[in-house]
TORLUM-584147 format. One record per residue (C-alpha): residue number from 0; residue in three letters; x, y, z. Coordinates in nm, 3 decimals. Each point is the difference from the previous one (the first is absolute). Example, Ala and Ser with C-alpha at 12.3 -4.5 7.8 and 13.67 -1.06 7.14 Angstrom:
BEGIN
num, residu, x, y, z
0, ALA, 1.230, -0.450, 0.780
1, SER, 0.137, 0.344, -0.066
***
This chain:
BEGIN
num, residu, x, y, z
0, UNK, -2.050, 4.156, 5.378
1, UNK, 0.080, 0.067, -0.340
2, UNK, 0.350, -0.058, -0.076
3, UNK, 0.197, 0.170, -0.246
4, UNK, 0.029, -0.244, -0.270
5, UNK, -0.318, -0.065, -0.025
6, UNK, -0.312, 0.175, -0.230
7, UNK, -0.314, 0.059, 0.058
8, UNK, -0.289, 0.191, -0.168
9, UNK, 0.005, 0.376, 0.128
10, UNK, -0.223, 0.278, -0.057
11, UNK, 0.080, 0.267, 0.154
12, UNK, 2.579, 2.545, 1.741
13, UNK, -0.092, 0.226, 0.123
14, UNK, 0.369, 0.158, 0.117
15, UNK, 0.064, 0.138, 0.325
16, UNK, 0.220, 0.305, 0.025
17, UNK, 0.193, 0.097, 0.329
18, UNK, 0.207, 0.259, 0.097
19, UNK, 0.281, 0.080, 0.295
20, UNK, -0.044, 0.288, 0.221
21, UNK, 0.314, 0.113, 0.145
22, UNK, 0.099, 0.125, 0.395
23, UNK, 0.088, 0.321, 0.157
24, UNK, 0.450, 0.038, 0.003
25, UNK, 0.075, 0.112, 0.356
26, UNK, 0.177, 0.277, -0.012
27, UNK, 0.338, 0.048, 0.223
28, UNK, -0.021, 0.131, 0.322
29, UNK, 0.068, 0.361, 0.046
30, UNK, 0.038, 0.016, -0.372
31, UNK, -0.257, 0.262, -0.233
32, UNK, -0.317, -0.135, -0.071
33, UNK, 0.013, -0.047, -0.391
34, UNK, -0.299, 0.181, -0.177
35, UNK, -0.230, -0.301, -0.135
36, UNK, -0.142, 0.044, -0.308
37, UNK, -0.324, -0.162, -0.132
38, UNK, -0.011, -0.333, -0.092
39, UNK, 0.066, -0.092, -0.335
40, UNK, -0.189, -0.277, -0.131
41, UNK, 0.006, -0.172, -0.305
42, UNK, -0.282, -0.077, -0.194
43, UNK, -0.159, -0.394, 0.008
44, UNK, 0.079, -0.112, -0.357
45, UNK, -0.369, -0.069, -0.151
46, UNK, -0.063, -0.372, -0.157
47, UNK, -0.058, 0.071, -0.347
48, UNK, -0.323, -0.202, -0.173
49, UNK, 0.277, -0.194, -0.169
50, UNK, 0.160, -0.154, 0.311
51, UNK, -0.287, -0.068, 0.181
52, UNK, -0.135, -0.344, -0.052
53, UNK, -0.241, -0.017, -0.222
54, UNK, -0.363, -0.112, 0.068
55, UNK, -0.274, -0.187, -0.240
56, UNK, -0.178, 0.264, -0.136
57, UNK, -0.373, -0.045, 0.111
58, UNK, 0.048, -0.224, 0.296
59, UNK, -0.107, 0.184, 0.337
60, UNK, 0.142, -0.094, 0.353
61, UNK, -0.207, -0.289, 0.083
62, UNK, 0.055, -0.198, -0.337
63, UNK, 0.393, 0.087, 0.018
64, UNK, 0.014, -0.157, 0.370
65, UNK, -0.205, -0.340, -0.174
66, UNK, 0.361, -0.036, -0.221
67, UNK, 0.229, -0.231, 0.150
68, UNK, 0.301, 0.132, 0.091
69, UNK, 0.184, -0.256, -0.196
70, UNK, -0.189, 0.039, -0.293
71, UNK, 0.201, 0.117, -0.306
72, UNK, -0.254, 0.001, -0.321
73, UNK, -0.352, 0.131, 0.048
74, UNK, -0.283, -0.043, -0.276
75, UNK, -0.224, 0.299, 0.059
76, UNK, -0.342, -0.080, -0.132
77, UNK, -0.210, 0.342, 0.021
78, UNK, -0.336, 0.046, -0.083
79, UNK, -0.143, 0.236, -0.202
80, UNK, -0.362, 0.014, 0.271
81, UNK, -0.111, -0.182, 0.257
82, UNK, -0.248, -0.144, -0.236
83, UNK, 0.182, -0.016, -0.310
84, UNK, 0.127, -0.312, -0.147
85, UNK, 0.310, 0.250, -0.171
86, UNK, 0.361, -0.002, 0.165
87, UNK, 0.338, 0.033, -0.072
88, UNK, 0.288, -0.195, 0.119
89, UNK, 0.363, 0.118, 0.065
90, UNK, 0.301, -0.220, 0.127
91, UNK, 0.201, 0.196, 0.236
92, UNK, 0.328, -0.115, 0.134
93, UNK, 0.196, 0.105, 0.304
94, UNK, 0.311, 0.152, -0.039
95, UNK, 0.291, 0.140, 0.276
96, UNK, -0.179, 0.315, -0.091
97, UNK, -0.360, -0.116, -0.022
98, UNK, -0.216, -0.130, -0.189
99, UNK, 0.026, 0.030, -0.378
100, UNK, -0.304, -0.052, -0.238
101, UNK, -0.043, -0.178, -0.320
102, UNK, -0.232, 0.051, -0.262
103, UNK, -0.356, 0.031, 0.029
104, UNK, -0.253, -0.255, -0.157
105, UNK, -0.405, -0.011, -0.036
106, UNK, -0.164, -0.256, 0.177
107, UNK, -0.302, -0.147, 0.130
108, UNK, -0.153, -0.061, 0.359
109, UNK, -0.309, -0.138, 0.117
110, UNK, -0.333, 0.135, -0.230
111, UNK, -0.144, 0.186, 0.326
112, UNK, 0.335, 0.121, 0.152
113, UNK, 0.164, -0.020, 0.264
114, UNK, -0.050, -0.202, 0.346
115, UNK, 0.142, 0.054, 0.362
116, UNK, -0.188, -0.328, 0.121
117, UNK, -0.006, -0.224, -0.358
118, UNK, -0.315, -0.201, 0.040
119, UNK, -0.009, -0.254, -0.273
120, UNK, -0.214, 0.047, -0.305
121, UNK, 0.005, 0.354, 0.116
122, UNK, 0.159, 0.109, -0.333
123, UNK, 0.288, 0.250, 0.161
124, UNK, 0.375, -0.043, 0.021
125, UNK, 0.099, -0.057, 0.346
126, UNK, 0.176, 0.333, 0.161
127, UNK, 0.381, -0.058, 0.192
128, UNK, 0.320, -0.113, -0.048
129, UNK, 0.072, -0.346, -0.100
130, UNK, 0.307, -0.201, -0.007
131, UNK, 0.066, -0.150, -0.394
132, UNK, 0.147, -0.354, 0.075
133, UNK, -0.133, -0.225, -0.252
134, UNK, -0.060, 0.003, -0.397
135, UNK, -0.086, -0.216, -0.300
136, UNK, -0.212, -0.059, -0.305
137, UNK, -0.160, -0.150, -0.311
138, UNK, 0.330, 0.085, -0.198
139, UNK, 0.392, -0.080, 0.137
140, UNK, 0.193, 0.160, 0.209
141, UNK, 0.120, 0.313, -0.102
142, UNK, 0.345, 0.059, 0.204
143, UNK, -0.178, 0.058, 0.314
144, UNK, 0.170, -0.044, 0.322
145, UNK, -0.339, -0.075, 0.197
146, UNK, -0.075, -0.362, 0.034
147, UNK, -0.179, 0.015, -0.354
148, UNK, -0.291, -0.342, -0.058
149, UNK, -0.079, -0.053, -0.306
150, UNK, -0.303, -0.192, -0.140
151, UNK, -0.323, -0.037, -0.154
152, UNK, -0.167, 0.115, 0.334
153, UNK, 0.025, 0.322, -0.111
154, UNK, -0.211, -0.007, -0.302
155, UNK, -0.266, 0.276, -0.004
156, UNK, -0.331, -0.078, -0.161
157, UNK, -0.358, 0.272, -0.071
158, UNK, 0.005, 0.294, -0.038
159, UNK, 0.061, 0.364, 0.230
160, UNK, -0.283, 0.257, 0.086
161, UNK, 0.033, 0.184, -0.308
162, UNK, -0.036, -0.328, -0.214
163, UNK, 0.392, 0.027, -0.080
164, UNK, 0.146, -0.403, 0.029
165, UNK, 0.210, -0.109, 0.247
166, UNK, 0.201, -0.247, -0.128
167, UNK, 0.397, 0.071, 0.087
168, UNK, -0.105, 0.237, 0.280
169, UNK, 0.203, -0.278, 0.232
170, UNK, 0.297, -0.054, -0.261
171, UNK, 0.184, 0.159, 0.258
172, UNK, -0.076, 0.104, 0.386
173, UNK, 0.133, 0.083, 0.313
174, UNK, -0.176, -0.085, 0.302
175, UNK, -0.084, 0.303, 0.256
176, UNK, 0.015, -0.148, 0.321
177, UNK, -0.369, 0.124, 0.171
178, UNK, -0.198, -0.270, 0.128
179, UNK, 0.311, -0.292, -0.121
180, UNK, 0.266, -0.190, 0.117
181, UNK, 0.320, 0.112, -0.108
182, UNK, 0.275, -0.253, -0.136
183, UNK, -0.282, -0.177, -0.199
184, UNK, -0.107, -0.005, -0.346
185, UNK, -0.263, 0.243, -0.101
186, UNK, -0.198, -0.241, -0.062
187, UNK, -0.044, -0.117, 0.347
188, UNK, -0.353, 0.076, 0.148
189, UNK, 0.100, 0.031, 0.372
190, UNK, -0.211, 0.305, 0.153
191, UNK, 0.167, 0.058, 0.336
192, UNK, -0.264, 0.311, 0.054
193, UNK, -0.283, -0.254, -0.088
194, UNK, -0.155, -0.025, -0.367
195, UNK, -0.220, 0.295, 0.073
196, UNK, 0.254, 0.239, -0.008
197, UNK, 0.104, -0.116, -0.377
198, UNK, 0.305, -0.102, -0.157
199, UNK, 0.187, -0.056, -0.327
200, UNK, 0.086, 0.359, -0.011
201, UNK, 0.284, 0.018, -0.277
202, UNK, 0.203, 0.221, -0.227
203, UNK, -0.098, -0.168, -0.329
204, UNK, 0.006, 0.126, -0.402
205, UNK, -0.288, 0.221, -0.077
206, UNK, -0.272, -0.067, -0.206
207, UNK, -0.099, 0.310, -0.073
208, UNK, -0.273, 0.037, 0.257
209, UNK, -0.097, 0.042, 0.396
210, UNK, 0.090, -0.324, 0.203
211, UNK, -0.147, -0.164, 0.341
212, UNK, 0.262, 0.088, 0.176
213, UNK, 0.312, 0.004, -0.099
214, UNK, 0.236, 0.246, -0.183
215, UNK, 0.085, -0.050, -0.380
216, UNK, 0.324, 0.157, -0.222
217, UNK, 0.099, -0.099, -0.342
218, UNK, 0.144, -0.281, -0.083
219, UNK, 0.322, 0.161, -0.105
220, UNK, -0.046, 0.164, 0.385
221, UNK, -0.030, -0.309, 0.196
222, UNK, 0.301, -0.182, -0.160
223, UNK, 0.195, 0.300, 0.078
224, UNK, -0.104, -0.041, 0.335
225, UNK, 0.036, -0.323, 0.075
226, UNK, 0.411, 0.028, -0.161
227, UNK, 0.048, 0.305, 0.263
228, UNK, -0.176, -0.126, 0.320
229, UNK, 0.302, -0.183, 0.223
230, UNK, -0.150, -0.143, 0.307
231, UNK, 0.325, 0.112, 0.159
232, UNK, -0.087, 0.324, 0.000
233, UNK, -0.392, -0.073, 0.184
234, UNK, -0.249, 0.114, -0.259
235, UNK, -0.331, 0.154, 0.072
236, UNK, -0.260, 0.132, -0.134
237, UNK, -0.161, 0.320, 0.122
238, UNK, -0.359, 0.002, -0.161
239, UNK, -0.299, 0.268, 0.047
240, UNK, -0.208, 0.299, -0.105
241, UNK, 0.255, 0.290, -0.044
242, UNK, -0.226, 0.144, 0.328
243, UNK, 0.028, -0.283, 0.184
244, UNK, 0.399, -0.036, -0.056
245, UNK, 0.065, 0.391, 0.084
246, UNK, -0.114, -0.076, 0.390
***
């Protein structure tokens, strides 16, 4: 088990509306029948868009159920293809009135796409929703309120598919937690899925290029990240083709 200190050499609403009905009045005995009029009935007020809770745009049924109901900040990872190594991520935050979206950033995922059963060495970004417990990096901390580890274990060395270099691609990351153990540092190589199914998948600086596997933002991106995510509030990541995410 590889404890958090130490560093090692890595590579890798709806709303319900009800109404009353009211009873017949008896009428007096011997007494004239009153004439009865039709009912008048009032109109249901209709729930404008505005009140209605508002929904992550591009997320279909099945990937909105995968969101813990606890969860309060969602990075939304969406692919441009399956098979393209092009996405953008969005942090989205939950609000009494839904969720609210931030600004949208280019990224990278996996050079062949996207994954619903990550192999490893498959080249494709594993597709679900992942809880965001753990962070660190080559550089310090940067105000995050993750448990952050910081060390030379996170020093990237070569160079990416397109010949671009690596080095400070691991300045700063935040573990995704497929295939992991949360509560460690991402550094630790415990595969609960088995080491066939991969692992390492991170949020990490981009280099300007396709990755194995994990998804890459500017630098400027991930430090803003890392100062917003509050482990209070259950961070996840929700991470696919846009296809794949619409179901």
């Amino acid at each position: 088990m590889i404890t958090r200190g130490t560093h090692v050499t890595l590579l890798a609403a709806s709303l319900l509306l009800t109404g009353c009905g009211g009873g017949a009045v008896a009428g007096t005995q011997g007494a004239p029948t009153p004439s009865r009029e039709p009912a008048r009935t009032t109109p249901s007020p209709e729930i404008s868009a505005e009140a209605a809770p508002r929904r992550i745009p591009g997320l279909g049924p099945k990937t909105r159920a995968r969101i813990p109901a606890d969860t309060r900040q969602a990075v939304v990872v969406t692919g441009r293809g399956r098979d393209s190594p092009l996405s953008t991520v969005v942090l989205h935050e939950r609000t009494a009135t839904g969720w609210r979206a931030g600004a949208s950033w280019p990224a990278h995922n996996a050079l062949k796409g996207w994954s619903d059963h990550h192999m490893a060495g498959d080249l494709r970004s594993p597709i679900g929703v992942y809880t965001l417990t753990d962070a660190g990096g080559l550089l310090k901390d940067p105000g995050t309120k993750l448990p952050y580890d910081h060390g030379a274990g996170f020093t990237a060395r070569g160079t990416g598919f397109e010949g671009e270099p690596l080095a400070g691609s691991f300045d700063y990351v935040i573990a995704i937690d497929y295939n992991r153990r949360s509560g460690t540092s991402p550094l630790d190589w415990t595969r609960p899925l088995g080491a066939g199914r991969g692992g390492g998948i991170w949020l990490h600086v981009d280099h300007g290029g396709p990755t194995h596997g994990c998804v890459s933002i500017a630098e400027k991106h991930m430090k803003e990240l890392l100062r917003t995510l509050d482990p209070d509030l259950h961070p996840v990541v929700v991470m696919g083709d846009a296809g794949s995410l619409n179901s």
